[in-house]
C-alpha positions in Angstrom: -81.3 93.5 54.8 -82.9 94.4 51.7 -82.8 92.0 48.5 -81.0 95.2 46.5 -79.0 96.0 49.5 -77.5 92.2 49.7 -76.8 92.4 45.9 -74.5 95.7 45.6 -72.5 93.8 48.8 -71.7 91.3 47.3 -71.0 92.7 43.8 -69.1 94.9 45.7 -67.3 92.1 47.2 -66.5 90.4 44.0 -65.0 93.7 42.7 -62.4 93.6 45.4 -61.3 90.1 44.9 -60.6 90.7 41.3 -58.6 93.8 41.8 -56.5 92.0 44.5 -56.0 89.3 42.2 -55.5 91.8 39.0 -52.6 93.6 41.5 -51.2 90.2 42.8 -50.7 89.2 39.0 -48.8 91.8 38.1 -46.6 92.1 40.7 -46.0 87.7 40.5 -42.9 87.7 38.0 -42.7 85.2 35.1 -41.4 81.6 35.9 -37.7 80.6 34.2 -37.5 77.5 31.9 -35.6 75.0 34.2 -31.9 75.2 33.7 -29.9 72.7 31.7 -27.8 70.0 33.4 -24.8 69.2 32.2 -23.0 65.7 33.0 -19.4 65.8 33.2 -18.0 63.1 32.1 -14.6 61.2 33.2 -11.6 60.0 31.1 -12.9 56.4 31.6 -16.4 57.5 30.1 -15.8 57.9 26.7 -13.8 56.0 24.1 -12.7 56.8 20.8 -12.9 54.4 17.5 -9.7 53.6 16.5 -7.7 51.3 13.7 -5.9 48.7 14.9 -5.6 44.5 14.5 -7.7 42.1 17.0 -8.0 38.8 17.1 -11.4 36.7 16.7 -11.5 34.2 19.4 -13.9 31.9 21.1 -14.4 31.3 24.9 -14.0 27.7 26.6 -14.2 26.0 30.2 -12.4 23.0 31.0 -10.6 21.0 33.5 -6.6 19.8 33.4 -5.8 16.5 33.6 -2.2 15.0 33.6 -1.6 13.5 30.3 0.1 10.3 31.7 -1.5 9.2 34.9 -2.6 5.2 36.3 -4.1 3.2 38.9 -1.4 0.7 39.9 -2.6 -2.7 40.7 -1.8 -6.0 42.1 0.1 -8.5 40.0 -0.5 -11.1 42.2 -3.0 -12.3 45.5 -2.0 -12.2 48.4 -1.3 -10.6 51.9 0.3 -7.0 51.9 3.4 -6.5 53.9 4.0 -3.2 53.7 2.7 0.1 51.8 6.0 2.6 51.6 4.3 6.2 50.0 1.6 8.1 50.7 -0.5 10.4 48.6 1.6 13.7 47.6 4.5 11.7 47.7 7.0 12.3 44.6 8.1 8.9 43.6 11.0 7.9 40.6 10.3 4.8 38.0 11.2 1.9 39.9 10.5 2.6 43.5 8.7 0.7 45.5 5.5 1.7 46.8 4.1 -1.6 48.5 5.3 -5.5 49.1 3.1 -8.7 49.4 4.0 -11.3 51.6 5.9 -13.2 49.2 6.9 -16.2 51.5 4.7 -18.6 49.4 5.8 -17.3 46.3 9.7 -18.0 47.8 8.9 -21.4 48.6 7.1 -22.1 44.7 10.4 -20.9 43.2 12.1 -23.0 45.7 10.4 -25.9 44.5 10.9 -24.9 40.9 14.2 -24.9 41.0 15.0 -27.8 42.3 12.2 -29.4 39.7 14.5 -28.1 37.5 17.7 -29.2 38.9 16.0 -33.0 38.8 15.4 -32.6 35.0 18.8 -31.0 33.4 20.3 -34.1 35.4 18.1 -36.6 34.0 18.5 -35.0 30.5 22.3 -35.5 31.2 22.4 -39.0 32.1 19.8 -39.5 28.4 22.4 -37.4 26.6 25.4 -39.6 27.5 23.3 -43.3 27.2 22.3 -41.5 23.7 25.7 -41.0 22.7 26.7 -44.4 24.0 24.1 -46.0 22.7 25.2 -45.1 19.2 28.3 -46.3 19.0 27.0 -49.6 20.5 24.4 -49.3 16.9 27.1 -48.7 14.9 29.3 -51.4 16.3 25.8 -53.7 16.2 26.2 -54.3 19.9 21.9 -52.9 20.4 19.7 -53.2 18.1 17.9 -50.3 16.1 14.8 -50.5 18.6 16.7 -50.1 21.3 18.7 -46.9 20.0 15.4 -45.5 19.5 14.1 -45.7 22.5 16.9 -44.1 24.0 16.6 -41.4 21.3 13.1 -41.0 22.6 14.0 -40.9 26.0 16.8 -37.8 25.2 13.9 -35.8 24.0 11.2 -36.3 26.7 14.1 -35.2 29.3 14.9 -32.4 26.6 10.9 -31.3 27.1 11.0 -31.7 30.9 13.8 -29.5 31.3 12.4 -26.8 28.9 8.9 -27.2 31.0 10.7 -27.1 34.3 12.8 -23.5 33.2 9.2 -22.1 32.1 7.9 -23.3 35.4 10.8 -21.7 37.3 10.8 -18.7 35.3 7.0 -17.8 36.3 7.6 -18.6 40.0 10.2 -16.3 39.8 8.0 -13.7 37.7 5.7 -14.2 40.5 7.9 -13.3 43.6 9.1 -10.0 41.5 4.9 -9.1 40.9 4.5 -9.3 44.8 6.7 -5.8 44.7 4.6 -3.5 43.3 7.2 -0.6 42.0 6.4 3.0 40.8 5.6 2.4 36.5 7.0 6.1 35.7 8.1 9.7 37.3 5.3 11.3 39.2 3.5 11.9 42.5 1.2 9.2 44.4 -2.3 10.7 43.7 -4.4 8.1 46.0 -3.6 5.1 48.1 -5.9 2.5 48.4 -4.2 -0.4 50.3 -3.1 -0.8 53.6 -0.6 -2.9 55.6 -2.4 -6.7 56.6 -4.5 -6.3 53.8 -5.3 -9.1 51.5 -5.7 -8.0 48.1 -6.5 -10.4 44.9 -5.2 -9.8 41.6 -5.7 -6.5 39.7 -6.9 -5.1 43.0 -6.2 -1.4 43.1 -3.4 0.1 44.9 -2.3 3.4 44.1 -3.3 6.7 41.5 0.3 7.9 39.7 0.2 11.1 38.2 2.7 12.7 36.1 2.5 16.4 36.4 5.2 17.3 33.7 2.7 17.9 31.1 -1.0 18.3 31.3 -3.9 18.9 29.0 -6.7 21.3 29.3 -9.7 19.5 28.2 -12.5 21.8 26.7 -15.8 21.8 25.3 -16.1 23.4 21.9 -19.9 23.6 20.8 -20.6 21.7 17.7 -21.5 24.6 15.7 -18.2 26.1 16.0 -15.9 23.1 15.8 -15.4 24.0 11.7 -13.6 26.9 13.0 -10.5 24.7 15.7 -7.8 22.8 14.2 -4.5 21.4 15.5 -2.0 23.4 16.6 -3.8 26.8 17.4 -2.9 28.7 20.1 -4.6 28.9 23.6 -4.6 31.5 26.3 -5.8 30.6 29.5 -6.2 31.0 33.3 -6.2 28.7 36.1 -8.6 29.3 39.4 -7.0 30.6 42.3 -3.8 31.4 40.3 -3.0 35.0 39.2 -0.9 33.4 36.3 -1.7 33.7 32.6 -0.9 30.6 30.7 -0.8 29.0 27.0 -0.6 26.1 25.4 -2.1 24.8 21.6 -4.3 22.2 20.5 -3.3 18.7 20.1 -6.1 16.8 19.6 -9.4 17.2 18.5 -12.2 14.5 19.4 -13.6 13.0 16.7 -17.5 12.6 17.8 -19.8 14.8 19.1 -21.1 14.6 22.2 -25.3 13.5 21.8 -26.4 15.2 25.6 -24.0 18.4 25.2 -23.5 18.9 21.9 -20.1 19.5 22.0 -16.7 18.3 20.5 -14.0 17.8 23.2 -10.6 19.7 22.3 -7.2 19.0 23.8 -4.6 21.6 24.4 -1.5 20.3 25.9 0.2 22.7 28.9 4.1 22.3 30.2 4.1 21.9 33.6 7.4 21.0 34.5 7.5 23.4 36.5 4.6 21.3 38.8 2.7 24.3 39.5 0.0 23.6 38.3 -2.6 20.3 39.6 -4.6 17.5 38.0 -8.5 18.3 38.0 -8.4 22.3 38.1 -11.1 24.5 36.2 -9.7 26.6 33.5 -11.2 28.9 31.4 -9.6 30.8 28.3 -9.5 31.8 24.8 -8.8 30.0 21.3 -7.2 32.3 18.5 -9.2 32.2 15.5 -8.2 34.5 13.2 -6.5 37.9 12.8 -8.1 41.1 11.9 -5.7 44.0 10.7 -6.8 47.6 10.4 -9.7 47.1 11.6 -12.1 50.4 13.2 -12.7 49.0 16.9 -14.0 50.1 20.0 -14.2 48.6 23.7 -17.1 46.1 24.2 -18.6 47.9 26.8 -19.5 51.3 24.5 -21.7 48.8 22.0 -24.9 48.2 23.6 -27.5 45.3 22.5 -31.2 46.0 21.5 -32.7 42.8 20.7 -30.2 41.7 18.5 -29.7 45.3 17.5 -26.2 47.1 18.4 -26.1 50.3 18.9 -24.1 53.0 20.7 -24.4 56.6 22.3 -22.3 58.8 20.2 -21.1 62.3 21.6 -22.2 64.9 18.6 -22.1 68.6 19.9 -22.4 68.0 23.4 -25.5 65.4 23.4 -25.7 62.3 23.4 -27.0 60.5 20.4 -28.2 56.9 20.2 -26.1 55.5 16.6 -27.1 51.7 15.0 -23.9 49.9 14.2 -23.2 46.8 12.4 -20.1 44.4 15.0 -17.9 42.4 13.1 -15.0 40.6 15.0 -15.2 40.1 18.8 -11.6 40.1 20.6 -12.3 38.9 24.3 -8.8 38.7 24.9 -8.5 42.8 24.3 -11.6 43.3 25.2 -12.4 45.5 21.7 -15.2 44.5 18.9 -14.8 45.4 15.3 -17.4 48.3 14.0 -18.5 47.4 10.9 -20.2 49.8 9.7 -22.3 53.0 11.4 -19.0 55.4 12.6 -16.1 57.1 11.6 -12.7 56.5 13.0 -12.3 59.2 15.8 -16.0 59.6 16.5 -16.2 59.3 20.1 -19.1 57.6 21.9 -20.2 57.1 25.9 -18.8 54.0 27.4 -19.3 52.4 30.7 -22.9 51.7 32.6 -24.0 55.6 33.3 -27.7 55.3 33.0 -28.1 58.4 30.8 -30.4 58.4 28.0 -30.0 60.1 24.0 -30.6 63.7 24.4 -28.3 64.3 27.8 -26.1 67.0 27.8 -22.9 65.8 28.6 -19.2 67.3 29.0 -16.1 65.8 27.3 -13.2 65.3 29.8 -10.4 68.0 29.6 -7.2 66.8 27.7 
């Protein structure tokens, strides 16, 4: 083919591409911007500031411990008998929970009594030659020396008889120590002895707890303590117990602790009932002070931004993202005071729904 030839093919060629493409364009039709989507929302998405009165408070952890509680020991050494409770059991002041084999101890009383028997009968016979003796002066039958050793006499027996009654009175003291007995009300926490057993003195025998009254012990930081005095209120709950409880401060530790930082607080619980145990974990909620009138919303609608709240307001169907300043947090309510940054009635996104400012949203029918 000739060089002219081969150029008006494939100008010709050319020309027919562009009119297919000139024809295909104006029979495409013009694309439509994408639609808007539009989240409905539910009646637990949204919240509405309101006015009302919270209460500041301030979270703690702690354990309970019974008030009045002891480890019972041995008064005196020696062999145990028998052991009569057994952890859990509810005992009464005065029971007995375990007896040493007092036989010894009998047999030293034994012998102290009759050491005392010995004496107020010798301190009898120097009475009488006392008395005798001093009508015998008076009538000079004995002479002055010899009334005076009697006299003497009368008060060494008078000493021996007051040492023998001491004597007997501890060998007695004794033989009541080798029954140990329950010191107070409560319940045998642990057992530590067993029968045959030979235990010394101050050995441990048993845990007593009394579970009448019990106190949570928590750990206020430092930093905060300015803010807890005596007498303020605590809420509380108790794991594994679907319970609410309270109780109010009663005692405030005086140092701080160097490793934690913290003060210990005390906050006394009635548990006559017994339900609740020594050594549970606890957490709950000190009142601080009262708020009235106050513009609030639920925590979970104010969002954090590095130390910057915010929320996402509704305003004509989109969301907007709104700076607030917080003011009092109620934990117990679950609401935080709003400071400044809305009106009362605005109504803002609550919840975790992942949607950004700018989303079209839908407001729950009413």
């Amino acid at each position: 083919m000739r060089p002219r030839t081969l150029l008006i093919v494939v100008l010709a060629v050319i020309g027919v591409g562009a009119l297919v493409t000139a024809v295909s364009t104006r029979s495409s039709p013009t694309p439509k911007p994408p639609a808007t989507v539009v989240v409905e929302l539910a009646s637990d998405d949204v919240a509405t500031v309101g006015r009302g009165d919270i209460t500041r408070t301030l979270a703690i952890t702690g354990t309970l411990q019974a008030e009045r509680q002891t480890t019972v020991t041995a008064q005196v050494e020696g062999q145990i008998s028998a052991v009569d409770v057994r952890p859990g059991q509810p005992v009464r002041r005065g029971d007995v929970l375990a007896r040493l084999d007092g036989r010894d101890l009998e047999r030293q009383a034994a012998v102290a009594q009759a050491q005392l028997a010995k004496s107020r009968d010798l301190l009898e016979y120097n009475r009488k030659l006392a008395e005798r003796n001093q009508n015998l002066l008076k009538q000079n039958f004995i002479s002055k020396n010899a009334f005076d050793t009697t006299q003497n006499q009368l008060q060494t027996a008078g000493a021996d008889t007051r040492s023998a009654e001491a004597q007997l009175g501890l060998a007695q003291q004794a033989l009541a120590k080798a029954v140990t007995r329950a010191p107070f009300d409560g319940i045998v926490a642990e057992r530590f002895a067993e029968p045959g057993q030979h235990i010394g003195v101050n050995g441990k025998l048993f845990t007593v707890v009394d579970l009448t009254s019990l106190e949570l012990v928590a750990n206020v930081p430092a930093r905060r303590i300015g803010e807890i005095h005596v007498d303020q209120p605590v809420g509380f709950e108790v794991d594994g117990f679907a319970a609410h409880y309270s109780g109010r401060i009663t005692r405030i530790n005086p140092s701080v602790d160097a490793a934690s930082k913290a003060v210990q607080v005390y906050i006394r619980i009635d548990n006559r009932d017994g339900a609740l145990r020594n050594g549970l974990f606890a957490q709950g909620l000190i009142d601080l002070a009262s708020h009235p009138a106050v513009l609030t919303l639920p925590l979970g609608a104010v969002h954090d931004d590095g130390g910057k709240s915010y929320v996402l307001a509704i305003e004509a169907g989109k969301l907007v993202r709104r700076p607030v300043r917080t003011g009092a947090r109620d934990d117990r309510a679950g609401l935080v005071e709003i400071a400044e940054g809305l009106q009362q009635g605005s109504t803002v996104l609550t919840g975790n729904l992942q949607l950004a400012p700018g989303a079209t949203v839908k407001l729950p029918q009413r």
